[in-house]
Biotite code that builds the C-alpha atoms (Angstrom):
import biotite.structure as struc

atoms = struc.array([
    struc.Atom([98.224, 109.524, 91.880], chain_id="A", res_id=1, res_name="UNK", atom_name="CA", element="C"),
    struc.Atom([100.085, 106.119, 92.146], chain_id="A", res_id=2, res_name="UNK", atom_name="CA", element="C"),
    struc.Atom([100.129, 103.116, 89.664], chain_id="A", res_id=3, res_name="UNK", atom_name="CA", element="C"),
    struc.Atom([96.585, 101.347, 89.839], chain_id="A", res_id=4, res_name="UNK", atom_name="CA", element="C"),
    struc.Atom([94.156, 99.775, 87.503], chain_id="A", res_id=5, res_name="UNK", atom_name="CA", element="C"),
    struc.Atom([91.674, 102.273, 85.391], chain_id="A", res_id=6, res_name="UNK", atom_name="CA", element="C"),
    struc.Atom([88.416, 103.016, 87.401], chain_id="A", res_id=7, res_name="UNK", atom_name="CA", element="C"),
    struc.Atom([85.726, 104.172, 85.698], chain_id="A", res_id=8, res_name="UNK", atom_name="CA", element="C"),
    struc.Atom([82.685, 102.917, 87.142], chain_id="A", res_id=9, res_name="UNK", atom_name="CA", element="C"),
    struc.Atom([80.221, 105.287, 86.230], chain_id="A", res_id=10, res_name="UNK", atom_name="CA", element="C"),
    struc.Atom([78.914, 106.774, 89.325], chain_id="A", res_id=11, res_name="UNK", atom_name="CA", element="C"),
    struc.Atom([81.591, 106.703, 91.271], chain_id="A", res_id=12, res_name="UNK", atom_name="CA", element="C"),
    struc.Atom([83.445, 108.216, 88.743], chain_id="A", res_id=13, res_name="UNK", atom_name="CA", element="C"),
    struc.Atom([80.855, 111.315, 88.662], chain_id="A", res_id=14, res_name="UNK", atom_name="CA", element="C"),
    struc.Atom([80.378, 111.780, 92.297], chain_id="A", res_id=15, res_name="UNK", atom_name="CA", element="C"),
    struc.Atom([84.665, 112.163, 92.646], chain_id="A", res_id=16, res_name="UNK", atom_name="CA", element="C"),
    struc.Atom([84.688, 114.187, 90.096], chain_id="A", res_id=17, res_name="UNK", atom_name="CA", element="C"),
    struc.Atom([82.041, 116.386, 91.277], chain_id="A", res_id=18, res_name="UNK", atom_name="CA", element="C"),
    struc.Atom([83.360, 116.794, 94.921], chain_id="A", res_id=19, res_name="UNK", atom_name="CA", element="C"),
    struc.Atom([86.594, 117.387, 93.592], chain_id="A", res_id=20, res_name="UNK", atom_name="CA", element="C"),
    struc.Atom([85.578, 120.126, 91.563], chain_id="A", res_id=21, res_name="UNK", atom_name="CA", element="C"),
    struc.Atom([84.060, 122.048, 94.117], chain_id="A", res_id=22, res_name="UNK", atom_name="CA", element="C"),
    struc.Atom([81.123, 122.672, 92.027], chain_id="A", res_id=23, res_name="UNK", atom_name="CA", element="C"),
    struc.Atom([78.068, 123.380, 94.025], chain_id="A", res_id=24, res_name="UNK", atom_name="CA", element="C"),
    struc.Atom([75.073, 120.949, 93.434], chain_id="A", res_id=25, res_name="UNK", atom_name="CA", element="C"),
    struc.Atom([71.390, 123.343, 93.195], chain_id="A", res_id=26, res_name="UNK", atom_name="CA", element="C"),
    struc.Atom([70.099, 120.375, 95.217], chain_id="A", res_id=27, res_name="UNK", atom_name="CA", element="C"),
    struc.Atom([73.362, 121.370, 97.983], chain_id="A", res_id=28, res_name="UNK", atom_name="CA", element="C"),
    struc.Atom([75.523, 118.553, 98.278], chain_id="A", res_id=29, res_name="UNK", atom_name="CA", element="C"),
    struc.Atom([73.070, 115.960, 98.304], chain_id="A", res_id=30, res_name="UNK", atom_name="CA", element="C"),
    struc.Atom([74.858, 113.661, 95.142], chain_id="A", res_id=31, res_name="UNK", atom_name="CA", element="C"),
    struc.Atom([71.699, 111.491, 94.720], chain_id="A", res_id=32, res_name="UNK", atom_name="CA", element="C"),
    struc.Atom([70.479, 113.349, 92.170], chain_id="A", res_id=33, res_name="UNK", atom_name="CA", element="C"),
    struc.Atom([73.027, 115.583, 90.246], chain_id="A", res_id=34, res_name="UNK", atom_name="CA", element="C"),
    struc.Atom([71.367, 118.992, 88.981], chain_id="A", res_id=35, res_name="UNK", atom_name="CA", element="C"),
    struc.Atom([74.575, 120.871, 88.256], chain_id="A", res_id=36, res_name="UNK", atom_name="CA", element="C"),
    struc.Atom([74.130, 124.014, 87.373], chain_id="A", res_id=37, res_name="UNK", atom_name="CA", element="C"),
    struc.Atom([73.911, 125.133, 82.920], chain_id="A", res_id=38, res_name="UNK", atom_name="CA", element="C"),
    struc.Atom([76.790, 127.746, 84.638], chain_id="A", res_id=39, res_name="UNK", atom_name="CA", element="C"),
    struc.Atom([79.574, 125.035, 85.933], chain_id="A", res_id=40, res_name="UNK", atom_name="CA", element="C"),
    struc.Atom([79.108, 122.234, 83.046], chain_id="A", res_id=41, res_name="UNK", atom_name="CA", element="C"),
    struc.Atom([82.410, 123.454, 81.342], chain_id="A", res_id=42, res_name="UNK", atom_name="CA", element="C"),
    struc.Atom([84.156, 123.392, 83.985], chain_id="A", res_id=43, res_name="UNK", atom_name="CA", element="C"),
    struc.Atom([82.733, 119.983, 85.190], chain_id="A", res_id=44, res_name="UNK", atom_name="CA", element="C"),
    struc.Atom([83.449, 118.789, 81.704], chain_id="A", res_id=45, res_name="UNK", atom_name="CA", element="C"),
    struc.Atom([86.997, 119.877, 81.787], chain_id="A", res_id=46, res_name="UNK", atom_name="CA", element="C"),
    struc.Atom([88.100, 118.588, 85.425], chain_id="A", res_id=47, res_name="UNK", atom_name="CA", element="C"),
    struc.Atom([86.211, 115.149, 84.244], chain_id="A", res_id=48, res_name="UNK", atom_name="CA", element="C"),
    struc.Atom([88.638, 114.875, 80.859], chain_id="A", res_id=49, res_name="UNK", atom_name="CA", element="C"),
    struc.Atom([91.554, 115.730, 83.399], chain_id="A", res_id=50, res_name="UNK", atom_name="CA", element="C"),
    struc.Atom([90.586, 113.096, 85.779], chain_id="A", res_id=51, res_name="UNK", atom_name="CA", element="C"),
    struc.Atom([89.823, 110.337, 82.980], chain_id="A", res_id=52, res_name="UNK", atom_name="CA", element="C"),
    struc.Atom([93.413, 111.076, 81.340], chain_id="A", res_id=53, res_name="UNK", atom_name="CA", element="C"),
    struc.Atom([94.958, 111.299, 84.804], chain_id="A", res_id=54, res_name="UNK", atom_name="CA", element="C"),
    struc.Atom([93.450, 107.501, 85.673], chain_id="A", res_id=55, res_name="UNK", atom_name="CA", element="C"),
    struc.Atom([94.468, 105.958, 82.574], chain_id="A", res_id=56, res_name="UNK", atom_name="CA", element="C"),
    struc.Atom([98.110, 107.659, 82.744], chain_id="A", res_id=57, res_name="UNK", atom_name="CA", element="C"),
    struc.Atom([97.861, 105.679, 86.052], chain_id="A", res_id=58, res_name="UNK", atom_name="CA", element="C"),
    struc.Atom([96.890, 102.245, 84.792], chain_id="A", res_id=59, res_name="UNK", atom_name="CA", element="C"),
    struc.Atom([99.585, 102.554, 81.666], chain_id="A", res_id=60, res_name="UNK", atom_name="CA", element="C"),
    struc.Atom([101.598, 103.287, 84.571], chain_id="A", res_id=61, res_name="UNK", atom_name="CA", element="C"),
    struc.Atom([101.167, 100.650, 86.608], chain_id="A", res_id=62, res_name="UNK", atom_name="CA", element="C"),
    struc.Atom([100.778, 98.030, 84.096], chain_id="A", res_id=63, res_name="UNK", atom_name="CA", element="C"),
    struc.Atom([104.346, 99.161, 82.689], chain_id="A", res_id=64, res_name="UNK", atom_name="CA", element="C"),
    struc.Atom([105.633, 98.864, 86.261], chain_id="A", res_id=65, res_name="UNK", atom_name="CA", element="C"),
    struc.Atom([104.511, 95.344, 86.641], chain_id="A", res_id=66, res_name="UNK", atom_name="CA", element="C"),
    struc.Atom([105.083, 94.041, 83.097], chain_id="A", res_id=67, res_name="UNK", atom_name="CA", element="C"),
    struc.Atom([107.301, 91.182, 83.270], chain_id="A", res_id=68, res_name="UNK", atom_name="CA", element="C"),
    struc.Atom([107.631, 90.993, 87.211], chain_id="A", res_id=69, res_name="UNK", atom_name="CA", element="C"),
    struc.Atom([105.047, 89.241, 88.786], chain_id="A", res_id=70, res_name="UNK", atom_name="CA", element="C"),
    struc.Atom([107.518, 89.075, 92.020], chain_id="A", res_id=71, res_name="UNK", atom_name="CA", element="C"),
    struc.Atom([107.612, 93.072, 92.270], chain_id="A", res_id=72, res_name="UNK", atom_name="CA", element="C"),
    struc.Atom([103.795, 92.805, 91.678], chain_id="A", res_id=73, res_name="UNK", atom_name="CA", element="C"),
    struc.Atom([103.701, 90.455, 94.564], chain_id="A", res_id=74, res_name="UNK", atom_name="CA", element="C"),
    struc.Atom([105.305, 92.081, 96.880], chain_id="A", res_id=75, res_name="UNK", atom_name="CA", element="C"),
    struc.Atom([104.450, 95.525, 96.182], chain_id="A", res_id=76, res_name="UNK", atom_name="CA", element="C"),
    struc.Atom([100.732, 94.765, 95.874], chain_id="A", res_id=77, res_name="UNK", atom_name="CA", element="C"),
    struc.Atom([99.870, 92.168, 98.229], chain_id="A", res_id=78, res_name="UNK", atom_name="CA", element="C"),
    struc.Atom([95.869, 92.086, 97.235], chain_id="A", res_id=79, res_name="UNK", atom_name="CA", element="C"),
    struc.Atom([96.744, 90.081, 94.062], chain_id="A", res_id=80, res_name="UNK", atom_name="CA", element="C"),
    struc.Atom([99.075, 87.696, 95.557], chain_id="A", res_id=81, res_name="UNK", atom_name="CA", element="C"),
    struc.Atom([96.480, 84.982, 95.435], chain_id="A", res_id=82, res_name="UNK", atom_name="CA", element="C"),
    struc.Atom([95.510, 85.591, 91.876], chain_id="A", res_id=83, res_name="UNK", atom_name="CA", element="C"),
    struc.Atom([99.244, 85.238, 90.874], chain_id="A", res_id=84, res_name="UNK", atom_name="CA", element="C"),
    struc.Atom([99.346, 81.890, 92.449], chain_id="A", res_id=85, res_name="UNK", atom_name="CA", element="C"),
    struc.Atom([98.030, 80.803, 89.361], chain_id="A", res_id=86, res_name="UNK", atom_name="CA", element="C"),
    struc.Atom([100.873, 81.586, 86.934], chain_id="A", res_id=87, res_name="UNK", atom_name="CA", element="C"),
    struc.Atom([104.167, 79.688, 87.210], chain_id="A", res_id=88, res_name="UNK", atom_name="CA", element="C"),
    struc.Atom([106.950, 81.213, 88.162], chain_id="A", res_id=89, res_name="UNK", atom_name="CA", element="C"),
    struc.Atom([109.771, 81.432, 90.546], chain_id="A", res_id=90, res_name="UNK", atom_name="CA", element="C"),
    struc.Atom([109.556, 84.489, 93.103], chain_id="A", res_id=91, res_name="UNK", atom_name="CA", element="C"),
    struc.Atom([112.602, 86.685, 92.516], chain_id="A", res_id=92, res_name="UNK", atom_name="CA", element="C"),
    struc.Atom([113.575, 84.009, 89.635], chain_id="A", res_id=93, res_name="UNK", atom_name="CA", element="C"),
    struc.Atom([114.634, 83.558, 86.498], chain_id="A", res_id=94, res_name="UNK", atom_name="CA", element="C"),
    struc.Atom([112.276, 81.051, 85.472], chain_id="A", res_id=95, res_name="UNK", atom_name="CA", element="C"),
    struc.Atom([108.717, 82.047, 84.159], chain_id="A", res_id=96, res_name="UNK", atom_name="CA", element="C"),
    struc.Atom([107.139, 79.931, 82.292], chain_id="A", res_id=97, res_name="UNK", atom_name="CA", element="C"),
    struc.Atom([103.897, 81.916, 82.057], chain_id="A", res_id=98, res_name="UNK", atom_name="CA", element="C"),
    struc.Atom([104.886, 85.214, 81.406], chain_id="A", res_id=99, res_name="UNK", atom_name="CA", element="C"),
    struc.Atom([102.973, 85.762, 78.310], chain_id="A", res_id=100, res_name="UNK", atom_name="CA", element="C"),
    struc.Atom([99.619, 84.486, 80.118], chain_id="A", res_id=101, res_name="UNK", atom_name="CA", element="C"),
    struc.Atom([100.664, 87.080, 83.337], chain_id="A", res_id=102, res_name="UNK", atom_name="CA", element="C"),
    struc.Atom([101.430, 89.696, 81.239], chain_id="A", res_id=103, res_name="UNK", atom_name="CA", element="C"),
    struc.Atom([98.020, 89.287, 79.354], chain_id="A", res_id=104, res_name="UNK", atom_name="CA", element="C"),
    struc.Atom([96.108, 89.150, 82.916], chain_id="A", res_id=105, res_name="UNK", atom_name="CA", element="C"),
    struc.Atom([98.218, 92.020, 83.909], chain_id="A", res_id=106, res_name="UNK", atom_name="CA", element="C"),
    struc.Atom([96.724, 94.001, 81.276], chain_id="A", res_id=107, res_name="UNK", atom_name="CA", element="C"),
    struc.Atom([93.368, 92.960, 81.950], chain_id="A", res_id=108, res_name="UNK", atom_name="CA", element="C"),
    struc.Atom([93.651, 93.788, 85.485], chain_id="A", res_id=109, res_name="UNK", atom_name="CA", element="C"),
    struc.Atom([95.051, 97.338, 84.903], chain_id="A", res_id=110, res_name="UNK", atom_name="CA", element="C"),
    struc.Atom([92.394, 97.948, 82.112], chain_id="A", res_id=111, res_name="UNK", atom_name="CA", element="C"),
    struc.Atom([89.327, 96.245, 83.701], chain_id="A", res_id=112, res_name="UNK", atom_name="CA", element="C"),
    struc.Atom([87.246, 98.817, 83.601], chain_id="A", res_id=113, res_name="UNK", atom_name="CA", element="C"),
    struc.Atom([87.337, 99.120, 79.746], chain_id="A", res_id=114, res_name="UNK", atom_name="CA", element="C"),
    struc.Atom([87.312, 95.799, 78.940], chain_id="A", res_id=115, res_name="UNK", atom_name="CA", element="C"),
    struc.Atom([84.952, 93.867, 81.604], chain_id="A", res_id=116, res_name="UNK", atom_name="CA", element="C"),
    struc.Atom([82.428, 93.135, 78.320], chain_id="A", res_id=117, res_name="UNK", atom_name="CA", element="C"),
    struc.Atom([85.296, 91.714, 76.382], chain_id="A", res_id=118, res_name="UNK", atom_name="CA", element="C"),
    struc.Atom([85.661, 87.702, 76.733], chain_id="A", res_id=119, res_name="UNK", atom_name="CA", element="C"),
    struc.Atom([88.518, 86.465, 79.116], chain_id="A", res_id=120, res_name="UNK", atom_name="CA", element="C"),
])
């Protein structure tokens, strides 16, 4: 898995784990309603911890990466290129005035899904 903000929305997070598992549903594959069998909740319970540790290994990872370099950010990850626009700094530069303020959206960014209730 590559650098990227955390995801955990809920049911996303639930149905990916579920079809990565390879558990079988009693209701077939049908993920609207999830009756998982009393038999495969340990292992459901165990790929789900690996899968949450493995996304927020990738969102230390990726906020690491980017600490400090907005430029590497912008080139690497073109989606947030217009959201950078806001800090000031020089692409490939020296100069950066902001880099506290970046660094402190770069961690909200990476970490979104944790902290979306906390106050910007």
């Amino acid at each position: 898995m590559s650098e990227k903000p955390l995801d955990l929305e809920e049911r996303k997070l639930i149905e990916e784990i579920i079809l990565k598992s390879g558990i079988l549903l009693k209701n077939g594959n049908d993920l609207v309603d999830y009756e998982i069998p009393k038999s495969e909740i340990d292992k459901l319970i165990l790929y789900a911890i690996k899968e949450i540790k493995q996304r927020i290994k990738s969102a230390c990872e990726f906020w690491l990466k980017y600490k400090n370099r907005p430029d590497n950010l912008a080139e690497e990850q073109p989606q947030y290129k217009e959201e950078l626009s806001k800090f000031d700094y020089l692409y490939r530069g020296a100069l950066l005035t902001d880099l506290e303020r970046y660094n402190e959206w770069l961690f909200r960014l990476a970490f979104k899904s944790v902290l979306k209730n906390e106050r910007k």
